[in-house]
C-alpha positions in Angstrom: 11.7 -14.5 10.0 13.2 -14.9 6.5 15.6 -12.6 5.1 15.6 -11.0 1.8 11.3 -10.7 1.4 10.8 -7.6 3.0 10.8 -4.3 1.4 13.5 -1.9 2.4 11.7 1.6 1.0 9.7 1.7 4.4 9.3 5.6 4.7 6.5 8.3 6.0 3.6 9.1 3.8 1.1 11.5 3.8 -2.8 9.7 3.5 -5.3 11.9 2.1 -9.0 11.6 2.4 -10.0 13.2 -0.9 -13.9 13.3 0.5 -13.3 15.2 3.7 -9.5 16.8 2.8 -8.2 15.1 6.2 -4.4 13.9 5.7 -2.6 11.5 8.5 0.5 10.2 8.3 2.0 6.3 8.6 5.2 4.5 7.4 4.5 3.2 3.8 5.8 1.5 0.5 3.6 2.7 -1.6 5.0 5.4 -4.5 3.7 8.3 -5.8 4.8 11.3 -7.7 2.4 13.5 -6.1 4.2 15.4 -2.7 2.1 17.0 0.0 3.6 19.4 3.2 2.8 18.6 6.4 4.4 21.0 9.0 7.3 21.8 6.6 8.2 18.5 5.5 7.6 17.2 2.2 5.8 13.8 1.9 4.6 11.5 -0.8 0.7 11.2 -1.1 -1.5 8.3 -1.9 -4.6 9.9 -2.2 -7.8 8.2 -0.7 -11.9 7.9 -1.7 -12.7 7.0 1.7 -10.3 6.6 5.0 -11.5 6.6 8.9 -12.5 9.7 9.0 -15.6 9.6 6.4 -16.8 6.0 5.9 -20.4 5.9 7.9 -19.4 2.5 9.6 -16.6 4.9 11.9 -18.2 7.7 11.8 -21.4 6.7 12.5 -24.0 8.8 9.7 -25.3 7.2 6.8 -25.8 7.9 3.3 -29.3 7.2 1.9 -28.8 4.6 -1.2 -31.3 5.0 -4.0 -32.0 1.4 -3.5 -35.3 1.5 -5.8 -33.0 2.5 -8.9 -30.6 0.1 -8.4 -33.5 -2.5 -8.6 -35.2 -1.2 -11.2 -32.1 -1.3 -13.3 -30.5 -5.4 -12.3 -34.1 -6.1 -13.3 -33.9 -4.3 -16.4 -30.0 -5.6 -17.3 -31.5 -9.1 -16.5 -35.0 -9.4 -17.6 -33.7 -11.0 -21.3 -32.6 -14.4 -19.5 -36.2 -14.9 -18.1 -38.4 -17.8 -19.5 
């Protein structure tokens, strides 16, 4: 393995799932200015849309998609380049 391309600010961060408020911790590089306790200890926090705990894919329920509007409007955006 080379030396020297690592990062050496490997160091806990708190995760947090800004959908369903769940928080889990991991070793990180990522910064923030934002700090979050989690049993007493302060960590930095990279808040999240979307983690494990609320996409439908792990979790296994699924959001209904107004597919019909979505249509209706590509159609719209693009009905100008028709011949």
């Amino acid at each position: 393995m080379k030396k020297g391309i690592h990062p050496d600010n490997y160091r806990m961060v708190a995760f947090k799932d800004m959908s369903n408020e769940d928080v889990f911790l991991t070793r990180s590089t990522a910064n923030s200015k934002e700090t979050l306790e989690v049993d007493g200890v302060e960590y930095p926090v990279i808040k999240l849309e979307i983690s494990r705990t609320s996409h439908p894919y792990y979790t296994g329920k699924t959001k209904m998609i107004d597919t019909a509007g979505r249509i209706d409007k590509f159609k719209s955006k693009y009905a100008k380049f028709q011949k």
